[in-house]
C-alpha positions in Angstrom: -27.5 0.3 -14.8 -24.2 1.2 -16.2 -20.8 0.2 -14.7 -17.6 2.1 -15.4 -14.7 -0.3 -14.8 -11.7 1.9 -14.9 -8.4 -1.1 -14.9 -7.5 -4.0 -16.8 -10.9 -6.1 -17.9 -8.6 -9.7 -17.6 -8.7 -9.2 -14.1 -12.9 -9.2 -13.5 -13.2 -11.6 -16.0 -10.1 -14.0 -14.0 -12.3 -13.8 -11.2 -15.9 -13.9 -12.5 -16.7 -16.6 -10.6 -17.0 -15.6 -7.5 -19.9 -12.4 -8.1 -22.4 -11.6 -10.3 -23.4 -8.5 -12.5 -26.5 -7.6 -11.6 -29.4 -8.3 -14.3 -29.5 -5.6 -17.1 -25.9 -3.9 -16.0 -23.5 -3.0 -18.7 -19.8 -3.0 -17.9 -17.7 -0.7 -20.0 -14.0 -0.8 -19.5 -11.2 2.0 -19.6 -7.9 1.1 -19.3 -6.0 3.3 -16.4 -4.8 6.0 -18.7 -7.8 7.3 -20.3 -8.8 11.0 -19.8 -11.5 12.5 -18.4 -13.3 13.2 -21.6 -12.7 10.0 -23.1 -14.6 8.3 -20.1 -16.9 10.9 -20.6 -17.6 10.6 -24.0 -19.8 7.6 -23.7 -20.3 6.7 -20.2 -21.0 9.7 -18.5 -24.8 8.1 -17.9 -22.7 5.5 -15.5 -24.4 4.9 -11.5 -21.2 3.2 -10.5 -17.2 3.4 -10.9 -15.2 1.1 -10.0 -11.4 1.7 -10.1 -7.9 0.6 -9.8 -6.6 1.9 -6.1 -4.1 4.3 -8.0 -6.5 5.9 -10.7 -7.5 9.8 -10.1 -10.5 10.9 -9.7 -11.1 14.5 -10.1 -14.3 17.1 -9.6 -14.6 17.9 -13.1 -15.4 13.7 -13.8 -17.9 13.7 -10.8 -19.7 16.5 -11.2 -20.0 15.5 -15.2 -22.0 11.9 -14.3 -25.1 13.1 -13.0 -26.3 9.5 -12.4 -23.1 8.4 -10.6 -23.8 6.7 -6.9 -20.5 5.0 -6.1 -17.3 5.2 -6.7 -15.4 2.1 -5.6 -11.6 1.3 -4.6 -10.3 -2.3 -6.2 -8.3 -1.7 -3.3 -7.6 -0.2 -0.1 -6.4 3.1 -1.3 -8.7 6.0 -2.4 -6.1 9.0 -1.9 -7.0 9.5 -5.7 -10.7 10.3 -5.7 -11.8 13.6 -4.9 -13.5 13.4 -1.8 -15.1 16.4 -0.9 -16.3 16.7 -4.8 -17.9 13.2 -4.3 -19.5 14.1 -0.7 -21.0 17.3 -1.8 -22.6 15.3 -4.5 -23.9 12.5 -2.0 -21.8 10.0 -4.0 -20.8 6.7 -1.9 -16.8 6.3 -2.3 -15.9 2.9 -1.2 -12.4 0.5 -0.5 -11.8 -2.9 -0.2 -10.9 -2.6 3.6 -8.9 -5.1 5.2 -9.0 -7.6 2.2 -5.1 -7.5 1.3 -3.6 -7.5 5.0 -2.5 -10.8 5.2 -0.9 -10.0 1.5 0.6 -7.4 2.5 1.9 -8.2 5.8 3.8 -10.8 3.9 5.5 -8.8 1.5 6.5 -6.7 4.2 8.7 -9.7 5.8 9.8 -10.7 2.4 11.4 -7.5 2.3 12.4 -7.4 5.8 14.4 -11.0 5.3 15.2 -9.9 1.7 17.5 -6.8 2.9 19.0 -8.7 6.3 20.1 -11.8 4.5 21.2 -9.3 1.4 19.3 -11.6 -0.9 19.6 -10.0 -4.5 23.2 -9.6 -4.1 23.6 -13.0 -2.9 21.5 -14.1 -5.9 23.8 -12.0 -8.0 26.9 -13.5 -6.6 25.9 -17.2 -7.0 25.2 -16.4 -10.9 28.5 -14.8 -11.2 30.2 -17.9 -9.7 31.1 -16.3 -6.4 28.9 -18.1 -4.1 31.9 -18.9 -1.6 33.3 -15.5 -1.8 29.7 -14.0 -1.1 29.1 -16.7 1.8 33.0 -16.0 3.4 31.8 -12.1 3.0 29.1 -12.3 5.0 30.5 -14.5 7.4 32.9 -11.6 8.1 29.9 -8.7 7.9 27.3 -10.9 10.1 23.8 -11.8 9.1 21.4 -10.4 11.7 17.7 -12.9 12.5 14.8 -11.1 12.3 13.9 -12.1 15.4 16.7 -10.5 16.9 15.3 -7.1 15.6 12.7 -4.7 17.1 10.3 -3.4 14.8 8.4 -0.3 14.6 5.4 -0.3 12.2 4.1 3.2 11.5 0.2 2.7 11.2 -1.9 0.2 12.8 -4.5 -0.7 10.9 -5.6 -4.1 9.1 -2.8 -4.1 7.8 -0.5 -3.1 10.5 -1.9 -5.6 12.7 -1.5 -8.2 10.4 2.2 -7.3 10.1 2.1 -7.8 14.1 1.0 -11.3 14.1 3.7 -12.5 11.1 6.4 -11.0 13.5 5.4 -12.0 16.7 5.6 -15.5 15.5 9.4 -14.3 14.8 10.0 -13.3 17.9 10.4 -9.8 17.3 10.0 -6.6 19.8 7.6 -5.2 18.2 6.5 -1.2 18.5 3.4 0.7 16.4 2.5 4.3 16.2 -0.5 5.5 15.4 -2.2 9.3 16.6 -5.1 7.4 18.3 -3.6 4.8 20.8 -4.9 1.5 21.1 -6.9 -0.1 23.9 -4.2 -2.5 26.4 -6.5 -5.0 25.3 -5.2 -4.5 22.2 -1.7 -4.5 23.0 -1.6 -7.2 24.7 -3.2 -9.1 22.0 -0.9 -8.4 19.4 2.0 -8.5 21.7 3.1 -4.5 20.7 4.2 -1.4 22.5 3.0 1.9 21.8 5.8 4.7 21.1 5.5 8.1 19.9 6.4 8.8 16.3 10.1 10.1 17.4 10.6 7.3 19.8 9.9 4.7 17.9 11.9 6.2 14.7 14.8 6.3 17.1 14.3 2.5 19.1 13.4 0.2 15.6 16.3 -1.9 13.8 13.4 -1.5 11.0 10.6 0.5 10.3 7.9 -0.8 8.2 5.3 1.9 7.2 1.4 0.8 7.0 -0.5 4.6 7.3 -2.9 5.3 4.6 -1.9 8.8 2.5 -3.8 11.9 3.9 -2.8 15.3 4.0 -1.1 15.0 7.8 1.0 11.4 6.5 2.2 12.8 3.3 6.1 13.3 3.0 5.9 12.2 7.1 9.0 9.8 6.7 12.0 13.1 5.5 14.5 14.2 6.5 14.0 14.4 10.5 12.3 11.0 11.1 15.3 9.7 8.8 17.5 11.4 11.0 16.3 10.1 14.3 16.4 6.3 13.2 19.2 4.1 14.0 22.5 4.1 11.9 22.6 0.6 10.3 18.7 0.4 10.3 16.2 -0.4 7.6 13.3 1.0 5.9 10.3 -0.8 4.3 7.3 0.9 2.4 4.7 -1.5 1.8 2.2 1.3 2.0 2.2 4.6 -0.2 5.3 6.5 -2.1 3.8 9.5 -1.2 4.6 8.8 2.6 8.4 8.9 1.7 10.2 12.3 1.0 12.5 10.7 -2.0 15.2 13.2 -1.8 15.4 12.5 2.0 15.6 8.8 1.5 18.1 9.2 -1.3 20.3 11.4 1.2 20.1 9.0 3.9 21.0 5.8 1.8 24.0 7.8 0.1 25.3 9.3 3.0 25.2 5.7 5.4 22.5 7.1 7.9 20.5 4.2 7.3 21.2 0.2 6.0 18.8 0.4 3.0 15.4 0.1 2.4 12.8 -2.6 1.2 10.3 -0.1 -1.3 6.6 -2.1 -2.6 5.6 1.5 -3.5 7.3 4.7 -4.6 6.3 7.7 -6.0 4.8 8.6 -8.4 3.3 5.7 -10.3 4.4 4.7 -12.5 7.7 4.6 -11.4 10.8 5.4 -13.9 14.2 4.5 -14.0 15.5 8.2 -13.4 13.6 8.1 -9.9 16.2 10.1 -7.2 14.9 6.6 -5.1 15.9 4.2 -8.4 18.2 6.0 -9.8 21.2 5.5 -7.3 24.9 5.9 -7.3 27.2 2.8 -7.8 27.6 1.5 -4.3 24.7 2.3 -3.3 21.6 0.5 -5.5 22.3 -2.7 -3.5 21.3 -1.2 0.2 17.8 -1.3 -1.8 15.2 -3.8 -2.7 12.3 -3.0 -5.1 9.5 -5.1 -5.8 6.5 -3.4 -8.0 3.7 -2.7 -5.7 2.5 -6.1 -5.7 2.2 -6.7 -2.1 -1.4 -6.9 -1.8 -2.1 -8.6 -5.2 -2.2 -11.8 -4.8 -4.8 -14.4 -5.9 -6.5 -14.9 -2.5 -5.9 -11.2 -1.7 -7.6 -9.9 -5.6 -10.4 -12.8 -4.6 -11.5 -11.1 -1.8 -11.6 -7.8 -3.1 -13.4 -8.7 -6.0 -15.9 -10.1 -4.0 -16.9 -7.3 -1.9 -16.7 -4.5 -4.2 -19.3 -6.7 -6.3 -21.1 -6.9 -3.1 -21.0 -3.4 -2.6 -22.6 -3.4 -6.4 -25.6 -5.5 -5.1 -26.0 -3.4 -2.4 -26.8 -0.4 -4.5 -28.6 -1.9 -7.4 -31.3 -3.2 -4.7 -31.1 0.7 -3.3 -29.5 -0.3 -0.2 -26.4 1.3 1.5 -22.4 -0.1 1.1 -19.8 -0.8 3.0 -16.4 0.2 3.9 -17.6 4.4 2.8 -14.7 6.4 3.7 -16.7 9.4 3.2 -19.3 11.3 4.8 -22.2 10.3 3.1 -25.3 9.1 4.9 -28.3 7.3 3.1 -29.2 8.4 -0.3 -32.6 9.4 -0.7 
């Protein structure tokens, strides 16, 4: 069996204690940028390909490995594999479902607390020897508690709900949206409120986005859902750029509609310093907080998805069906 690792080998040999390759597999690494004919060249005899979350993966590749069973997601996004080439094919495409919600979920806080206690430019201030200034500034502007704040998380998944739990313990009024509601069991649970999309654009202090990217969530947050959110509120992305309209978001931070923004992700990757979202006027950069899509990366959070992809390769070298196939693809013959 041949294994096509498409990412950086340090980080399956970091965590090579916790799975084994099964017996007579050869792992051949690519690093992210590599061309469909240079994976090709060699490895096109690969059963299985296993993949950073933000790595494409088009028709031409798919239908070129003729021995290829799974494709697998390091991590909970597979918006870049084609997936109707891959069905068609009877090809297993596989995610690391659920394994990075607690990672996640914290990152989006961080930014949450980052942006209402102004934290870089705080930081800034001290280093410049202006700490008092900065504290008698915002002792004039107000510093708002998060639990003072009703949030509206856009998606309710794993990672959603893991966002739900970190608040509630804040004390915060907390609304989702999602096009399927969720049983009152559910609610009640997690302590939420269901809104429709508008509503809950035009009731959250912050909006915190946790959808995956399909063709129906892409570009969802422009320039109306910007519109009908509150003036002085915040928006975090720990989710997908591709959610996020850029020029929208650029508008509505230049022209005051909203506070600022907390950004994990933005698109495209990788991102560049002439991004309409990076790239901001003077007066402006500090309503936004970036950090470089490393929400869900953490040790514990990399652990567990390293586990179950490997999992997922046991599964199929003993002829057996995955998990966590977000395709249509029933039992291979």
């Amino acid at each position: 069996m041949k294994i096509l690792v498409i990412g950086d080998e340090k980080r399956y040999l970091k965590n090579a204690d916790i799975y084994k390759v099964p017996d007579g597999a050869i792992l051949s690494f690519h690093p992210l940028e590599a061309t469909d004919d240079e994976l090709l060249k060699n490895d096109s005899d690969a059963e299985i390909v296993l993949l950073d979350a933000i790595v494409k993966i088009s028709a031409y590749l798919i239908d070129n490995m003729p021995n290829l069973k799974m494709l697998h997601s390091e991590g909970v996004g597979f918006d870049g594999i084609d997936l109707e080439a891959a069905t068609k094919r009877g090809i297993y495409v596989c995610n690391n479902k659920g394994c990075n919600a607690k990672a996640v979920a914290e990152q989006a806080v961080l930014l949450m607390l980052a942006l209402l206690r102004n934290t870089v430019v705080g930081d800034a201030k001290v280093r410049a020897g202006l700490q008092i200034q900065a504290k008698h500034a915002a002792m004039v502007n107000g510093i708002t508690e998060l639990s003072a704040c009703k949030v509206g998380l856009l998606g309710f998944g794993d990672i959603g709900r893991a966002t739900a739990k970190l608040l509630r313990a804040f004390g915060c009024t907390v609304y989702y949206y999602k096009p399927n509601r969720c049983e009152k069991s559910v609610e009640e649970e997690l302590g939420v409120t269901y809104l429709e999309l508008n509503e809950l654009a035009a009731q959250s202090d912050i909006v915190s986005i946790h959808t995956a990217v399909t063709y129906e969530t892409t570009g969802m947050v422009g320039k109306e859902f910007l519109g009908l959110m509150k003036e002085g509120a915040y928006l975090i992305n720990t989710a997908r750029g591709e959610i996020v309209d850029n020029e929208a978001l650029r508008e509505a931070l230049i022209e005051g509609k909203i506070a600022g923004a907390g950004l994990d992700t933005i698109y495209p990757e990788p991102t560049t310093a002439d991004n309409p979202v990076v790239d901001l006027p003077e007066g402006i950069r500090e309503k936004v907080i970036y950090s470089p899509h490393f929400g869900g990366i953490t040790i514990q959070g990399m652990r567990r998805a390293q586990k179950h992809m490997w999992e997922n390769v046991a599964k199929i070298a003993a002829g057996e069906r995955p998990d966590c196939i977000v395709n249509n693809v029933q039992n291979r013959g």
